[in-house]
N, C-alpha and C positions, 0 to 999 in steps of 0.2 A: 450031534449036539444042535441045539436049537439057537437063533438066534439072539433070544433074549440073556440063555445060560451061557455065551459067550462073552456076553455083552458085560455080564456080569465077574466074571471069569479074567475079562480085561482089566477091568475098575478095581478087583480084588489085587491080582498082581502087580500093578503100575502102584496103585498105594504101599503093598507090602515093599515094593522094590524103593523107593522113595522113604520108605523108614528104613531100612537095611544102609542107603547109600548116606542118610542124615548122622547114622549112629557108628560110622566105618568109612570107609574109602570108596569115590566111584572103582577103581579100579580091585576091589576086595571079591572075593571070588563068589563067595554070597549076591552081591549085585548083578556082577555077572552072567550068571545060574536065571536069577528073575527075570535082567532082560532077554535071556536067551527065550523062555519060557512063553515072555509078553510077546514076544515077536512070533513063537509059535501060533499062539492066540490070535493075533493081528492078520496073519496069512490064512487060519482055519476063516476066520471073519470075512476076509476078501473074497478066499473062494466062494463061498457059503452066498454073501452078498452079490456076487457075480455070478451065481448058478440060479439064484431069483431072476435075476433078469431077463432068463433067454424061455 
């Protein structure tokens, strides 16, 4: 995956997770689900961003 489609990827689920947690509970399993997923995203990113560098 490309930088930019992650980048994008991030922006898409940090929104959807942030309407889920407005319309529901942080703790409802749905929010849960998305931040598990953003963090997926967030780590693919770092790696991705730290394997440009060397």
């Amino acid at each position: 995956m490309k930088m930019q489609e992650i980048i994008a990827n991030i922006e898409e689920k940090r929104k959807e997770m942030i309407e889920i947690a407005l319309t529901s509970s942080f703790n409802d399993e749905k929010v849960i689900q998305a931040s598990d997923k953003l963090d997926q995203l967030l780590n693919q990113y770092e790696a991705l961003k730290n394997s440009n560098k060397k």
